[in-house]
SEDREN-492933 format. One record per atom (N, C-alpha, C): residue number from 1; x, y, z; residue in one letter; atom name. Coordinates in steps of 0.1 Angstrom, whole numbers, plus 5000, padded with zeros to 4 digits. Example, Ala and Ser with C-alpha at 12.3 -4.5 7.8 and 13.67 -1.06 7.14 Angstrom:
<sites>
+-----+------+------+------+---+----+
|   k |   c1 |   c2 |   c3 | r |  a |
+-----+------+------+------+---+----+
|   1 | 5132 | 4943 | 5078 | a |  N |
|   1 | 5123 | 4955 | 5078 | a | CA |
|   1 | 5132 | 4967 | 5078 | a |  C |
|   2 | 5128 | 4978 | 5071 | s |  N |
|   2 | 5137 | 4989 | 5071 | s | CA |
|   2 | 5129 | 5000 | 5079 | s |  C |
+-----+------+------+------+---+----+
</sites>
This chain:
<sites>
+-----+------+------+------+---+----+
|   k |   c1 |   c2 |   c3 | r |  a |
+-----+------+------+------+---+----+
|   1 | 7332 | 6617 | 8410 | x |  N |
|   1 | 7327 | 6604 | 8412 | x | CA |
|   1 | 7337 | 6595 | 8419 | x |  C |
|   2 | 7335 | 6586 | 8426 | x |  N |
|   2 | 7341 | 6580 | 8435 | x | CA |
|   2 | 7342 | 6563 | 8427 | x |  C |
|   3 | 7348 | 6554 | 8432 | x |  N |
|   3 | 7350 | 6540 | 8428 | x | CA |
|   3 | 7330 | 6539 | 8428 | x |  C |
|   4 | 7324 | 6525 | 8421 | x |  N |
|   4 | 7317 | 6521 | 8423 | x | CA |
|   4 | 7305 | 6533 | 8419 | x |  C |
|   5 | 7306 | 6542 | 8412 | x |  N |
|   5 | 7294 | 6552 | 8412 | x | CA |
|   5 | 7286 | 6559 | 8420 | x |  C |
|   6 | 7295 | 6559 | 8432 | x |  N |
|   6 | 7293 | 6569 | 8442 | x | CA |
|   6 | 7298 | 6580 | 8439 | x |  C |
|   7 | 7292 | 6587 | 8447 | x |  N |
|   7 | 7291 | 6601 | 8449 | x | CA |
|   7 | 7291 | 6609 | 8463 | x |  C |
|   8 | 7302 | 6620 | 8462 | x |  N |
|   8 | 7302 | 6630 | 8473 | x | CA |
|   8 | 7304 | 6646 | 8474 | x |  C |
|   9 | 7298 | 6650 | 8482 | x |  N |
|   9 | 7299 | 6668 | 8479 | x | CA |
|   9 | 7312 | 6670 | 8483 | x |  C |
|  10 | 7316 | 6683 | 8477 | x |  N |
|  10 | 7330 | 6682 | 8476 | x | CA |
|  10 | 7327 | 6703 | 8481 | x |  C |
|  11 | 7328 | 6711 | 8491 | x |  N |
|  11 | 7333 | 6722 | 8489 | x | CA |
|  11 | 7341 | 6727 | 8484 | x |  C |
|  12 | 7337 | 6739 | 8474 | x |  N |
|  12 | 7349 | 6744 | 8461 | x | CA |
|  12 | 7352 | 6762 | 8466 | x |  C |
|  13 | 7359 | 6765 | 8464 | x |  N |
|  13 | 7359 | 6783 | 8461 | x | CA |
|  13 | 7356 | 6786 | 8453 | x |  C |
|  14 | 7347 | 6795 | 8445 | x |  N |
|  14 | 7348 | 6803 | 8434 | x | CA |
|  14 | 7353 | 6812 | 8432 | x |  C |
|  15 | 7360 | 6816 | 8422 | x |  N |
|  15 | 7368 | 6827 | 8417 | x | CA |
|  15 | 7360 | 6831 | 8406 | x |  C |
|  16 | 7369 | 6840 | 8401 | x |  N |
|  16 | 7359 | 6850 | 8388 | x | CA |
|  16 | 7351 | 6844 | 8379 | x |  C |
|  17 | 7338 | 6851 | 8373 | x |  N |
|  17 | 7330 | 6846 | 8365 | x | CA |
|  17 | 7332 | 6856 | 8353 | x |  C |
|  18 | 7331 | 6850 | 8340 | x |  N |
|  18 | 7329 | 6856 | 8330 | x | CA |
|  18 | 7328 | 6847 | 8314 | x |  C |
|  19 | 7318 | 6851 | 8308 | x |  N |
|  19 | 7313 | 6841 | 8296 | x | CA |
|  19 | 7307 | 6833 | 8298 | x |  C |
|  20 | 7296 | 6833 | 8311 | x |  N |
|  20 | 7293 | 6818 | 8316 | x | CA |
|  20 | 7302 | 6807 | 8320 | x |  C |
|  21 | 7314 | 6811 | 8325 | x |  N |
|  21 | 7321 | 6802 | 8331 | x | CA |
|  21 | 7328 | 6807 | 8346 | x |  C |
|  22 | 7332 | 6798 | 8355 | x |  N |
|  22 | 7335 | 6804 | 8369 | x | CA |
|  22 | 7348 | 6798 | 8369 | x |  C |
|  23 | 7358 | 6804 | 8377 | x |  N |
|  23 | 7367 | 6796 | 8381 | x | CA |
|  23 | 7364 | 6788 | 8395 | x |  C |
|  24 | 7370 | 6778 | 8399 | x |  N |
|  24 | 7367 | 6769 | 8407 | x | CA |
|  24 | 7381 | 6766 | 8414 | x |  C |
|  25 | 7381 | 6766 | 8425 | x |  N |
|  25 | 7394 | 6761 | 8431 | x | CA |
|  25 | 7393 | 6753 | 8439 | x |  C |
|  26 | 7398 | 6737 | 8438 | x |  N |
|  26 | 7392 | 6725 | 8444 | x | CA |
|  26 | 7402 | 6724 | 8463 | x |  C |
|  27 | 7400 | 6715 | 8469 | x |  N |
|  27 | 7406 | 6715 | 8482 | x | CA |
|  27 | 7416 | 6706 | 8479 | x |  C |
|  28 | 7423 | 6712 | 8485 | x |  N |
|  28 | 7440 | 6701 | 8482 | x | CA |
|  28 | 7435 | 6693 | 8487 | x |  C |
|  29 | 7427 | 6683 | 8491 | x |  N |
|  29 | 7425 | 6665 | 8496 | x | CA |
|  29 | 7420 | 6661 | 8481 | x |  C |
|  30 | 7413 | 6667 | 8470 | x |  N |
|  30 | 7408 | 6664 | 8458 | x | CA |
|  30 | 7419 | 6665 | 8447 | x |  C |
|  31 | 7417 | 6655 | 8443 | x |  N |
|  31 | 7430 | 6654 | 8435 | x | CA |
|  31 | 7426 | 6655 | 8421 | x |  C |
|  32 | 7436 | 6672 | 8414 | x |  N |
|  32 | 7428 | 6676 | 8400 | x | CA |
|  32 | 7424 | 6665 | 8389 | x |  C |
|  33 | 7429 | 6654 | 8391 | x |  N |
|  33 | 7425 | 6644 | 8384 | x | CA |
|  33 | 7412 | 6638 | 8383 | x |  C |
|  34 | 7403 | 6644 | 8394 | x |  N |
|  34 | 7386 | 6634 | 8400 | x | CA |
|  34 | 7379 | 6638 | 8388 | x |  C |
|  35 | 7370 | 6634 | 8384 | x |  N |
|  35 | 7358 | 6638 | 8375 | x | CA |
|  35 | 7348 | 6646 | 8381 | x |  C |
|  36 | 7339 | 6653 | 8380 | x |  N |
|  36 | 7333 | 6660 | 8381 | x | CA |
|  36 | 7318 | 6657 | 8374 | x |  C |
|  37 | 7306 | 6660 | 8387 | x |  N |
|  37 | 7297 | 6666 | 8376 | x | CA |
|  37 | 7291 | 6674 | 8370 | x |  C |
|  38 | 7286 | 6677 | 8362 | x |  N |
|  38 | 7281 | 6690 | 8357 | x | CA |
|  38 | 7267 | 6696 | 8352 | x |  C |
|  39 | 7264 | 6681 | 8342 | x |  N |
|  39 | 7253 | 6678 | 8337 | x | CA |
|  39 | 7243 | 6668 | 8345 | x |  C |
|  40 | 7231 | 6679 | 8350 | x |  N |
|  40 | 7222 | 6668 | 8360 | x | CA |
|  40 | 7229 | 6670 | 8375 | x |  C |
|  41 | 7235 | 6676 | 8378 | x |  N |
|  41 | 7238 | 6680 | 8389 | x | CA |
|  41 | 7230 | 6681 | 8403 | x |  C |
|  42 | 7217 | 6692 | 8395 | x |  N |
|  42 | 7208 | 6695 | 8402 | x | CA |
|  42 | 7202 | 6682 | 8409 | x |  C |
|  43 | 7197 | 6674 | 8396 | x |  N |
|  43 | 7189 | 6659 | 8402 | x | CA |
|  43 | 7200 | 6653 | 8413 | x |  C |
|  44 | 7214 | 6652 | 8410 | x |  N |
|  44 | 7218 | 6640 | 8417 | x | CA |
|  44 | 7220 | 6650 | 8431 | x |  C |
|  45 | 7219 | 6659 | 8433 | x |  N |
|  45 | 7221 | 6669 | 8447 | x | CA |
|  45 | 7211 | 6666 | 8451 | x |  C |
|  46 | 7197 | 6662 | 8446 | x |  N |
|  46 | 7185 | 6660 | 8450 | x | CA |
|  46 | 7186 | 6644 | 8455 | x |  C |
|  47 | 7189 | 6638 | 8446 | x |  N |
|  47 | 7188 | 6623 | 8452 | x | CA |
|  47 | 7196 | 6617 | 8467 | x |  C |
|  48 | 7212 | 6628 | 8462 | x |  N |
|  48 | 7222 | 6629 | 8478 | x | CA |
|  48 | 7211 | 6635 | 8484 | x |  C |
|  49 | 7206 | 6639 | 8485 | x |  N |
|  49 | 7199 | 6648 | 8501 | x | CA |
|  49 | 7189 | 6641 | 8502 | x |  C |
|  50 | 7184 | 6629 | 8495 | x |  N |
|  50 | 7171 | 6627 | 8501 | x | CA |
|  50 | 7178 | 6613 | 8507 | x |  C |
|  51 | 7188 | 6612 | 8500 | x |  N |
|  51 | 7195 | 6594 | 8509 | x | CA |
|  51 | 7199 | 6599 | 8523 | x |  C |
|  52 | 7206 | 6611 | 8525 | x |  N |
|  52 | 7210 | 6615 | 8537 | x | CA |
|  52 | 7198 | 6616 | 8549 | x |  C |
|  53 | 7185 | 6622 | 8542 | x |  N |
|  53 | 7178 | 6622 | 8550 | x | CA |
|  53 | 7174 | 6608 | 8554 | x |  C |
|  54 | 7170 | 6600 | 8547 | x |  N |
|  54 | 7165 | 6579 | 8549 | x | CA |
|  54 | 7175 | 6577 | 8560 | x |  C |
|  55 | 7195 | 6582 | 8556 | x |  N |
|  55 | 7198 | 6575 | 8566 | x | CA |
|  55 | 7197 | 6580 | 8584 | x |  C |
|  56 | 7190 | 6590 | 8584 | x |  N |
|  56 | 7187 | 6596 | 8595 | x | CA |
|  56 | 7178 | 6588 | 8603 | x |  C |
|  57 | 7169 | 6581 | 8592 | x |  N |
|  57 | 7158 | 6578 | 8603 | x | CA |
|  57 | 7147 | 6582 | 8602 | x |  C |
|  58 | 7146 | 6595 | 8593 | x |  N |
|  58 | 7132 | 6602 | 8593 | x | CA |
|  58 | 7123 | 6595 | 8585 | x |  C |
+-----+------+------+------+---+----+
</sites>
C-alpha cells in the first residue's frame, strides 16, 4: 500500500511452494519493509482493473 491508500501491482517471483505457503521474491525497487495485501486481494485486483479501464476512456 502506498501513502494515502493507494494501491499498486507490484511483479513478484515465486519460489517454492509447500504447506500452503510460496516463497515470494520482491524487486529490489520494493523495499522489504512495504505492506502487502493478502486478504481481499482478489476484489481489490478487481477494483484496480476496472479504474484502469475508466481511465482509458472506455
Amino acid at each position: 500500500m502506498e501513502a494515502s491508500g493507494r494501491y499498486r501491482l507490484v511483479p513478484v517471483t515465486l519460489g517454492r511452494s509447500e504447506d500452503g505457503y510460496t516463497e515470494v521474491t520482491l524487486p529490489e525497487t520494493v523495499p522489504a519493509t512495504s505492506t502487502f495485501v493478502t486478504d481481499g486481494a482478489y476484489s481489490l485486483l478487481a477494483k484496480l482493473k476496472n479504474a484502469e479501464e475508466e481511465g482509458e476512456g472506455h
